[in-house]
N, C-alpha and C positions, 0 to 999 in steps of 0.2 A: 540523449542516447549514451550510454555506458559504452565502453570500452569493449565488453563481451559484444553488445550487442552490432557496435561497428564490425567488428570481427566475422559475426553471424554473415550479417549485411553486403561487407566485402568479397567474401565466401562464395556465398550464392552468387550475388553479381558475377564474377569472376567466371562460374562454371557457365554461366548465359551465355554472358559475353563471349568466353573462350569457342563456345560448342562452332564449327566449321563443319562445310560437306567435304568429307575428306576424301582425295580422289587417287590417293598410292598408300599401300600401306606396309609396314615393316613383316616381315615372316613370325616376328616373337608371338610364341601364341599366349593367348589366355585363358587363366585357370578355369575346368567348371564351375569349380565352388564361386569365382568372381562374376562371371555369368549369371547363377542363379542366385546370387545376391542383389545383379544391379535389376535385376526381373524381380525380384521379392520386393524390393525399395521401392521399383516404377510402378506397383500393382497398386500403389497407394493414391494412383490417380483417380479424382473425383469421375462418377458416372452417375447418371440420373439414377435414382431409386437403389443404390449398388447392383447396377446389374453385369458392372463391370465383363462388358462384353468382346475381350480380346482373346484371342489365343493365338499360340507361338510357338513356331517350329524354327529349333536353333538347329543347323545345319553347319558340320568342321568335316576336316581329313577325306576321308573317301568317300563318303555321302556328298559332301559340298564338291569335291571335285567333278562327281561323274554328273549333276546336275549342273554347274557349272557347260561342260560337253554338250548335254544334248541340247542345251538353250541355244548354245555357240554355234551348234548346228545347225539349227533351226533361222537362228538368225544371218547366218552365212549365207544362207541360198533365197534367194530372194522372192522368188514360186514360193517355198514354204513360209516363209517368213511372212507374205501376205494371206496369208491361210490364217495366222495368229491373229487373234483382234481384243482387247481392252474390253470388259464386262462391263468399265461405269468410266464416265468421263472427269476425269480428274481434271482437265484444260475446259474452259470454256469453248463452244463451239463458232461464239463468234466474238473474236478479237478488238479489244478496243484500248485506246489510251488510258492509264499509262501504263498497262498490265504488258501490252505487246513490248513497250517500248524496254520496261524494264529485263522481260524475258531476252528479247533481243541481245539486250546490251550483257546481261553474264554470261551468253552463247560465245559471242562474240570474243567478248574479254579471255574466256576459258583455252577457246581455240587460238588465239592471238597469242599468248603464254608460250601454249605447245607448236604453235609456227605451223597450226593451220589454216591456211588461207582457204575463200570461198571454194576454189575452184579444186581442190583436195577433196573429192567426196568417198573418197577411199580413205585415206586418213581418219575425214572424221566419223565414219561407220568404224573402224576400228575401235577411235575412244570410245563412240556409243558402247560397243561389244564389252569395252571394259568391265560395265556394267555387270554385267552376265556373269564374270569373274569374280565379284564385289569388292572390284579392283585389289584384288589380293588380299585381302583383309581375311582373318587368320578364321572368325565365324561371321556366320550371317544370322542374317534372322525373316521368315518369311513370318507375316504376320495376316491373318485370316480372320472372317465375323460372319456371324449367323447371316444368312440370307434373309432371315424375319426382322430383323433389326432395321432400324428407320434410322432418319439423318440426325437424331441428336446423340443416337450411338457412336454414329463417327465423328463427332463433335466429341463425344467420350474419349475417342480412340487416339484423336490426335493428342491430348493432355496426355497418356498413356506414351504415346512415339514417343511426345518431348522428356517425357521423364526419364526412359532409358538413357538418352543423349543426356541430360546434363547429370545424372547419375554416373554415366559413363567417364565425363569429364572428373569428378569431383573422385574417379578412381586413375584420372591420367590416360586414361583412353580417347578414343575418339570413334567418330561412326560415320556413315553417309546415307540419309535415307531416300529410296529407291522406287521411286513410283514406275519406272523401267519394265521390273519384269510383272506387273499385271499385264502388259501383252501377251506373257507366254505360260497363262494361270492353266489350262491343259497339262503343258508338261510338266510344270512344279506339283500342280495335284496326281498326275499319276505316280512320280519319283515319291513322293511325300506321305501316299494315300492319302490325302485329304478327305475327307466326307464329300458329298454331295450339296449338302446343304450349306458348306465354306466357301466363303469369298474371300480370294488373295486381294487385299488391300495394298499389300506392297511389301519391298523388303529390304533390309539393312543391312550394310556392312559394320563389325565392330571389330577394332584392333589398335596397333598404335602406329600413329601417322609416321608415314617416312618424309622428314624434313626437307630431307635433300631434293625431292623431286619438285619440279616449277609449278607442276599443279598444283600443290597445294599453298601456296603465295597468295590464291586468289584471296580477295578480299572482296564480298560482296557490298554493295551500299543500302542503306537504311535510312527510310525518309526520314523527315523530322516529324518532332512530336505532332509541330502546330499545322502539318499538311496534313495527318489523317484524325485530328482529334479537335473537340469541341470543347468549352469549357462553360458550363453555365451557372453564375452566382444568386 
């Protein structure tokens, strides 16, 4: 391997590696034009047959603030908030080792940073609400799919997610993606128009990470090769 090609090599590794769920972000905003570059770049993710089945609604300024609102509101009251419910299960319905274990333990570690203890359920409904915010990240992105679309579209979709994020990286950005607000696809499809025929998939924060805050120190863990991979000669 050449010189160039370490360089290639390093590059990409670098934006992989780099990419984190980032959970405070700086106010600097980001350009349109950098936006619909790193959307033109991610578009280049593989989909069965090209059917490249995403669409995306970027939300900044007073659109993203006043839907920000109503979700906060929604989620604030806990009568309404149980009224919201989830279209498709993104968790398993029943929990088993080592999924819970690992889930547990970045719950855990996130709130432990920010000095929430178990018994803080007011604190940590707050964090959660962050969400709703996209933890101040300058744009969002709510990301939507035909409702005639089957599971290897969203197999599509996730290569699509990951692309923005390490495109994102490889312009100095960062993101956090937001399986969150599918509970509250109602009020995002009415602020939004959404079609009928759209499934909010989930949504994004993009902006540049504010250093200084604790939460973003997290560092999540990553099995090793030889616990989830085979090798056969």
């Amino acid at each position: 391997m050449n010189v160039i090609e370490n360089d290639k090599q390093r590059i990409v590794d670098e934006a992989i590696i780099s990419r984190r769920s980032i959970r405070a972000f700086l106010p600097t905003q980001v350009e349109r034009g950098d936006v619909e570059e790193i959307l033109r770049v991610a578009a280049r993710a593989p989909s069965g047959t090209n059917t490249q089945p995403w669409k995306v609604y970027v939300v900044s300024g007073d659109s993203k603030t006043q839907l920000e609102q109503k979700i906060l509101a929604a989620h604030n009251d806990p009568e309404v908030a149980r009224s919201h419910t989830e279209e498709y299960n993104y968790y398993p319905t029943e929990w088993r080792s080592p999924y819970i274990d690992r889930r547990r333990k970045v719950g855990w570690d996130l709130y432990a940073l920010l000095g929430l203890g178990r018994e803080n359920k007011q604190g940590m409904h707050a964090q959660h609400g962050r969400n709703y915010q996209f933890f101040d990240a300058p744009v969002g992105f709510i990301f939507t799919i035909d409702r005639v679309m089957q599971q290897g579209s969203w197999l599509d979709y996730g290569m699509f997610l990951q692309n923005i994020m390490i495109t994102a990286r490889g312009r100095g950005l960062d993101t956090c993606p937001q399986a969150a607000f599918t509970q509250y696809h109602k009020i995002i499809s009415e602020h939004l128009a959404i079609p009928a025929d759209q499934m909010v998939v989930c949504g994004m924060a993009l902006g540049y990470a504010d250093e200084s805050k604790i939460e973003n120190t997290l560092k999540t863990e990553r099995a090793k090769v030889d616990e989830f991979a085979r090798f056969f000669d």
